[in-house]
N, C-alpha and C positions, 0 to 999 in steps of 0.2 A: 349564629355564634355570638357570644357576645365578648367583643374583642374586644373590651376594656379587663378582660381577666388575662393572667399572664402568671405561669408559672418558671420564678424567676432559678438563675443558675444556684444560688445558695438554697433555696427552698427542695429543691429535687431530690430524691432519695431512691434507693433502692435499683433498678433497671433505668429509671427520669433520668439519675445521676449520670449513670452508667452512659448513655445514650447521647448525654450533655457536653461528656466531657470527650463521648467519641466522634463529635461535632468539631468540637475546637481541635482536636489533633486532625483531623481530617482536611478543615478548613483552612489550618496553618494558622489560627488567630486566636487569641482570648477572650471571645465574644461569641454569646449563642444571642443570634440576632431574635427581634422583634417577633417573626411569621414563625418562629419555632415555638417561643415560650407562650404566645396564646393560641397556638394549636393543641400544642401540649395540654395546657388548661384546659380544653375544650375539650379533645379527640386522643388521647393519651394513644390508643391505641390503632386511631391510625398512623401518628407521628413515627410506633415503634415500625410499622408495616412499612410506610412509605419511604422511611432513611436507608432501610434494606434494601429497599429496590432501587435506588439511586445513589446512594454512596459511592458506586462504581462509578459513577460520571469523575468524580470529581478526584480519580486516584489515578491516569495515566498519564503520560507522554503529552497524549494528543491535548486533554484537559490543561495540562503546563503549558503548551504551544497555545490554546485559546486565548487563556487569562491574560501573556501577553499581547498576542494580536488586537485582543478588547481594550487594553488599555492604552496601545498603540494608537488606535483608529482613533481614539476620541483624542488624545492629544497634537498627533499629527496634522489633523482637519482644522485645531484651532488655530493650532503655532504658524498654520499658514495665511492666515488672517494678522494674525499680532501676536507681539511679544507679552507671553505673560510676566507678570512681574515676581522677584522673588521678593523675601520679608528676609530681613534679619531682627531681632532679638529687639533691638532699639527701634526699628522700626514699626512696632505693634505693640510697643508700651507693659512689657513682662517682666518676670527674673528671669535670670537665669533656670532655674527651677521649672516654672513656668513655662519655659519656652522648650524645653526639652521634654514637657510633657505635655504639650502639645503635638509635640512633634511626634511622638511614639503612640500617641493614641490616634492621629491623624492618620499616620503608617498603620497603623490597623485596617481601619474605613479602607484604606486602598489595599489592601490584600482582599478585603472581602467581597468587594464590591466586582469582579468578576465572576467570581462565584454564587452570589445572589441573583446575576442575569442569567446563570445560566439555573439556578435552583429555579427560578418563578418558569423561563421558559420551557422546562423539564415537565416540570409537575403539571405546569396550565394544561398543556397538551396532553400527557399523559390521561389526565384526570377528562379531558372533554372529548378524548378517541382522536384527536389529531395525531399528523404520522412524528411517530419516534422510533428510531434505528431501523427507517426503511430505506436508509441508502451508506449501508456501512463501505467502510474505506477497507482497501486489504494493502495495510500499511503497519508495521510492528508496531509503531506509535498510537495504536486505537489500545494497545493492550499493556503494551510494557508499563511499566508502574511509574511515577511521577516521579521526577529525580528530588531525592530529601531535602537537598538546601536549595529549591524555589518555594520564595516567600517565608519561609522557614522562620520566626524567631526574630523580628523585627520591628513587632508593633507593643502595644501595652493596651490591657484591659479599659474600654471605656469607660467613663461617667459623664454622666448627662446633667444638663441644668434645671432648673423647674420649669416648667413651660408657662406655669400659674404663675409667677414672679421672674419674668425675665430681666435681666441686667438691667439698668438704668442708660438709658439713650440709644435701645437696641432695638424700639417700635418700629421707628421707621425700613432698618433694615429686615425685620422680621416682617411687615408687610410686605416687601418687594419680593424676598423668599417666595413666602404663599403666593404671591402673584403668579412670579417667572412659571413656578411648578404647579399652578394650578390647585392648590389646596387650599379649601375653605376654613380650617382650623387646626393647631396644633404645628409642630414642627416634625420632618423627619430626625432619625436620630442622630446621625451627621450632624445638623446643623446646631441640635439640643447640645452636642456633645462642644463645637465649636464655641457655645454660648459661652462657656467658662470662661473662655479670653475676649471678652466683646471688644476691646482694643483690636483684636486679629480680625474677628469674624465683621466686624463693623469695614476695616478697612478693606480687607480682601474681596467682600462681596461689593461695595461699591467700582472695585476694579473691575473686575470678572464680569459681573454680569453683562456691559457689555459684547463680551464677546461671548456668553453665553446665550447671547441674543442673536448672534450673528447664523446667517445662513450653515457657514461654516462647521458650530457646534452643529448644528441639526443633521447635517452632512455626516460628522462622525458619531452621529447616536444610530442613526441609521446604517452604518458602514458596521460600528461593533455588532448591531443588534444580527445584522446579516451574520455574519459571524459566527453568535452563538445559535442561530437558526441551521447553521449549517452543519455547524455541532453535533447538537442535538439529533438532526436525521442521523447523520453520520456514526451513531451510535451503534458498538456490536451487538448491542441486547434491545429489548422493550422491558421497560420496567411494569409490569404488573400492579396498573392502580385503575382500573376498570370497573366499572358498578359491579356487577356479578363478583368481582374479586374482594370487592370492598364491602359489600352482602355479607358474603360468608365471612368474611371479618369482624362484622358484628353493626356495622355502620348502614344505621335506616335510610330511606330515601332523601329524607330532611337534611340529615347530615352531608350527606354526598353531595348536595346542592350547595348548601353552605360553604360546605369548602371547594368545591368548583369557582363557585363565586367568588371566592374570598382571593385563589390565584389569579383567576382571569383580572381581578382588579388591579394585583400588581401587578402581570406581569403588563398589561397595556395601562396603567393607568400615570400617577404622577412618577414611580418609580423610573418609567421611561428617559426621566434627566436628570431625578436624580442621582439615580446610580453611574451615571456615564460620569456625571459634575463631580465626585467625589476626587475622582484623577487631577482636574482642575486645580480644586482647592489643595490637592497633597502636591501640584508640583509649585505650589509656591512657595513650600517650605521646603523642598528636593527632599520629599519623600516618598517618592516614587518608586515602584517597583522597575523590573524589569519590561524593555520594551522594544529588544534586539531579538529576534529568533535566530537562534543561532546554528 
């Protein structure tokens, strides 16, 4: 695959559009992340197969009760370590303007970022014959539908910085980024997008990090990940993404590896903190979701 191609949400047409836009109502966000738009590019048609067969993860009860339990486990784990810090307005150098849109595009990343743990560990499985919905729950919560105002209507469509020209005095904390998370180049799109306020992103990650060092985070990346593992078996169905299914779909041997690989990357690779970390950085701005099950 070559995942520098990306077909983006203004560029899509026809069923792409259709499928784009049944992503962000689904997701609860104004953002068709990253692993969609260069699949898409690549495998149009398995993108159209695959969303069918798992869209249902992410439309019930039990999915609502996840998202916060995921976001729960990683901030609890930390707060039990140290107090994270909140930022007001003056303290990370914005406007007013600014800081308010930060904040809504921040609240994005954190609506989506339970959902992305559980998309990668859906699909990795799925796609490599690991067990999915071989230990469903007989609980009305596997089925009832997601109630409408969680996450609902809270965040604002991202934009990202250039990764080629990043803000001025933001080297060093953009190395320590690649460090923590293990990435040899490039930034995830969380931090692209924090790049806009390098006032924020400069201050915040000097904070945080760490206690994103700490035992503690590692504790609740672990605890979420349990979590969406648990999920995931606990599923009423199997979604249907199996080589012989994906054959008759139209997708060669080559392809079927390629996107094997391309999940198994994220779902164990750097995304492992990043995606927990995005809760982090959004509760310093209290834009946080929910994280009460009630």
């Amino acid at each position: 695959m070559d995942t520098s191609t990306q077909l983006y949400d203004y560029e899509a047409t026809g069923w792409k559009r259709g499928l784009y836009d049944d992503i962000k109502h689904t997701f609860r966000a104004p953002i068709v992340n990253w692993i969609f738009r260069t699949t898409m590019a690549n495998h149009p048609e398995f993108v159209r197969h695959m969303w069918g067969q798992i869209k249902p993860a992410f439309e019930t009860r039990q999915f609502g009760r996840v998202s916060i339990e995921y976001r729960d486990a990683v901030l609890s784990a930390v707060e039990s370590e140290r107090d994270l810090p909140v930022y007001r307005r003056e303290d990370v150098d914005v406007s007013p303007a600014e800081y308010a849109e930060l904040r809504r595009q921040l609240a994005t990343f954190d609506v989506v970022a339970p959902r992305l743990a559980v998309l990668f560990e859906l699909v990795d499985r799925a796609l490599s014959g690991q067990p999915v919905g071989t230990a469903p729950v007989d609980t009305p919560l596997a089925t009832e539908p997601l109630e409408p105002s969680l996450d609902r209507d809270r965040g604002a469509p991202p934009t990202l910085a250039a990764f080629d020209d990043p803000p001025a005095g933001l080297a060093e904390t953009v190395e320590s980024i690649q460090s923590f998370h293990g990435i040899d180049e490039g930034l995830p799109s969380v931090h692209r997008c924090l790049a806009q306020w390098p006032g924020y992103l400069e201050r915040s990650w000097g904070d945080i990090d760490p206690a994103l060092r700490d035992d503690a985070f590692a504790d609740g990346c672990s605890d979420a990940r349990e979590i969406v593992e648990g999920y995931v078996e606990s599923l009423p169905y199997e979604p249907q993404l199996g080589t012989d299914v994906l054959s008759s779909r139209g997708l060669d041997e080559d392809a079927i590896e390629d996107l094997t690989a391309l999940f198994r990357e994220f779902n164990l690779g750097a995304i492992e903190t990043v995606v927990p970390s995005i809760h982090v950085f959004a509760d310093t701005l209290r834009v946080v979701g929910e994280r009460d099950v009630r």
